[in-house]
N, C-alpha and C positions, 0 to 999 in steps of 0.2 A: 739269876742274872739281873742286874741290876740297871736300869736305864736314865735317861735324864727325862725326866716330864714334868709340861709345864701345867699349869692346871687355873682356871680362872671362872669366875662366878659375876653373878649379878646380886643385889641386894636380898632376892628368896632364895640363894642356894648357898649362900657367905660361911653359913655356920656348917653345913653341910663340908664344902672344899676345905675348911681349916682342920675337921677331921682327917677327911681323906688326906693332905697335905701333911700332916700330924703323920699316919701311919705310915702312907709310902716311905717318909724320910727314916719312920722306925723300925722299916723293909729295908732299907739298904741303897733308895732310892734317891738321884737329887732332885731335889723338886726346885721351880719357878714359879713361885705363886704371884701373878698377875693381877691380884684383884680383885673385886671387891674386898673392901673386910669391914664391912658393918652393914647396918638395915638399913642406911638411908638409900633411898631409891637413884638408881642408877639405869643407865641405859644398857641392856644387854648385847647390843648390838659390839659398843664399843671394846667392852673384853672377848666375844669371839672372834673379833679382828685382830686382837692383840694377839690371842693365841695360835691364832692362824699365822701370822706371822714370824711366832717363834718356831713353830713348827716347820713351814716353809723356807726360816731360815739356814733351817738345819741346829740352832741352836737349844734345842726338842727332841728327841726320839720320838714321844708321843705326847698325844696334850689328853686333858681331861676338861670339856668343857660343861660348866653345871646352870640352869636355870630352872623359873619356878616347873615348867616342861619340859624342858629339855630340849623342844623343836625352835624357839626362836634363836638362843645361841649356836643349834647345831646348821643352822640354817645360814646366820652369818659367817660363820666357820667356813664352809664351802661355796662360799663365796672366793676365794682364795682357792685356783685352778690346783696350786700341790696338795692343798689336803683333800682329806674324805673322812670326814665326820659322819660318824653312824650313833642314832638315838637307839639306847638299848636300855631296857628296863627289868632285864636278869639273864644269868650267867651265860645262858646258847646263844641268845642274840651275840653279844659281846665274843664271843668265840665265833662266830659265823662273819662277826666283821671280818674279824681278824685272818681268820682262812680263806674265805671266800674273797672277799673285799678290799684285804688288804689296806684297811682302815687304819687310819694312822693317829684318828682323834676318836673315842667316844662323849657322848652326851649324854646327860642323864637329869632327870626332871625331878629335886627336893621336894614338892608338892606331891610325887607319884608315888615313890620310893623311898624305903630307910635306909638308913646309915650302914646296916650288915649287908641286905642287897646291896647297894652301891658297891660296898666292897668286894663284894663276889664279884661284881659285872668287873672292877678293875681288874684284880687276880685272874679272871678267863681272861679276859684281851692281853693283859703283860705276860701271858705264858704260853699263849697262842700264837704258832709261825704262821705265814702266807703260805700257803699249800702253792703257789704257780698254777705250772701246769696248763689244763684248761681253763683256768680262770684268769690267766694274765692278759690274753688279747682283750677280755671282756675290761678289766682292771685300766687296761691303757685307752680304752674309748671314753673313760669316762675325764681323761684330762683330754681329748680331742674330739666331744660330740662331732657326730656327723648331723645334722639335722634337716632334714626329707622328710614330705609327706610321706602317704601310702600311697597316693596316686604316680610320687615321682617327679 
């Protein structure tokens, strides 16, 4: 099945996403590449916003967001109440999003991981459904925290 995903980088993961960007398209995928594309130093914040956006707008199926961690773009990612961005650095995570989670964006850190992982973690998330079930109510709290102490 083939999907729309966007996919976007910071200046450490540029060379990383033009691979992956490369292969999806060579899967059957259309890809939205966002950005960066080269080393000069950029803010990562600004493309996981971006992605978050494409994604949220529905113009996305799923995004792929990449930095030199993976945790600061996954981080402005969800920022944005319709996604859920999950940092996954091989295949179960990236399937665990996708089932449990129902993750619409992963992250993944160029400084962490190679280029074959990386692609593993994509292929488990684009081929993995949301199981529902009992993980939907859990699924739906996380666009409407409830936020209580333990005292009450």
């Amino acid at each position: 099945m083939s999907h729309r995903i966007a996919i976007a980088a910071d200046h450490a993961a540029y060379a990383m996403k033009a691979e992956i960007a490369q292969w999806l398209q060579e899967t059957g995928h259309s890809v939205q590449d966002l950005g960066t594309n080269g080393p000069e130093s950029v803010d990562y914040p600004d493309y996981g916003y971006k992605l978050a956006e494409a994604v949220a707008s529905g113009n996305a199926d799923f995004g792929i967001a990449l930095c030199g961690s993976g945790i600061g773009i996954s981080i402005a990612v969800n920022r944005n109440p319709a996604c859920r961005s999950a940092l996954v650095s091989e295949p179960l995570s990236a399937e665990l999003a996708r089932s449990h989670n129902d993750a619409n964006v992963i992250a993944m850190g160029a400084r962490l991981i190679g280029i074959e992982m990386a692609k593993q973690c994509v292929e488990a998330f684009l081929s993995t459904e949301f199981l529902g079930d009992r993980h939907t109510h859990r699924v739906d709290k996380l666009g409407a925290p409830a936020f209580e102490t333990a005292a009450g």
